[in-house]
C-alpha positions, 0 to 999 in steps of 0.5 A, a space after each residue: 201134226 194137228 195133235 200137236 197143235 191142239 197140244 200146243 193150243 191147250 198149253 197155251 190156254 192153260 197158262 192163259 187162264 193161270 195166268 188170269 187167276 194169278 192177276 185176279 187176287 187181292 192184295 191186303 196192305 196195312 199202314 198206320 197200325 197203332 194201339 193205345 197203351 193203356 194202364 196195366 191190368 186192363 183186360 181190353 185194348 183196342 187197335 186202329 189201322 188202314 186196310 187197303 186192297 191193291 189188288 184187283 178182287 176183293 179181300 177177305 179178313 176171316 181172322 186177325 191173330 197176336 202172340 202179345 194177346 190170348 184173343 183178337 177179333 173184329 168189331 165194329 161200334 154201332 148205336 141202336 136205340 141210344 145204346 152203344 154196342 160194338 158187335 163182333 165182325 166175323 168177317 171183313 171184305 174189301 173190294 178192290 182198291 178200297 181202304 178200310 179204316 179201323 178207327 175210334 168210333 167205327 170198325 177196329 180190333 179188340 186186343 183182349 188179355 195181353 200177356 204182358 204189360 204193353 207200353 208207349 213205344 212198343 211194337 205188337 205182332 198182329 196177323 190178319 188170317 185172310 180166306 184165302 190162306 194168305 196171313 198179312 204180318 205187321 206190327 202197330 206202334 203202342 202210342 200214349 192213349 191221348 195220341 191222335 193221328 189224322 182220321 182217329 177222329 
């Protein structure tokens, strides 16, 4: 009878513990994803978004992907000594319940070498390759390159 509890009373510690990792993940969210079109021809393009974590542990963006583009990555727009630069960002971590603009001036994504011409009211598939498999699917809206939007400032 006490194997069977103890049986019983590891089960229950086992489904206690999965069900912790199950609760502590991070969930990444994307909204006003958007891209300026820009004339054909132009190798690089840029592409802005909010990401936010509504989960309860951090995110991790290890990759971002797009059929539309033969290469996507990460940057972010710094100034050192009066030089613009925009370095490359291998990664990018959220913490929980925080929102991570890609805007104009800051952190965004470089669209590099679409595949074909890219216009005003389209949609691009961009996939953001999280660290722990997850891939987060959207589609940012192509806008005309003077189009601002609340926080693209």
């Amino acid at each position: 009878m006490v194997s069977i509890k103890c049986g019983w009373i590891g089960y229950g510690v086992a489904l206690l513990v999965a069900a912790t990792n199950v609760h502590a993940q991070g969930k990444l969210g994307v909204s006003d994803a958007w891209v300026p079109a820009a004339p054909p021809g132009v190798a690089m393009m840029a592409g802005y978004a909010k990401l936010k974590n509504t989960g309860d542990a951090p995110v991790t963006v290890s990759a971002v992907k797009s059929d539309n583009f033969h290469m996507v990555s990460l940057h972010e727009t710094v100034i050192e000594n009066d030089v613009v630069k925009m370095p490359e960002l291998q990664r990018l971590v959220i913490a929980p319940g925080e929102t991570v603009s890609l805007q104009r001036g800051g952190k965004h994504l470089m669209l590099m070498h679409p595949h074909h011409a890219i216009a005003p009211g389209d949609k691009v598939a961009v996939t953001f390759l999280l660290d722990d498999g997850t891939r987060v699917e959207t589609r940012f809206d192509v806008r005309a390159p003077d189009s601002e939007k609340s926080g693209d400032k």
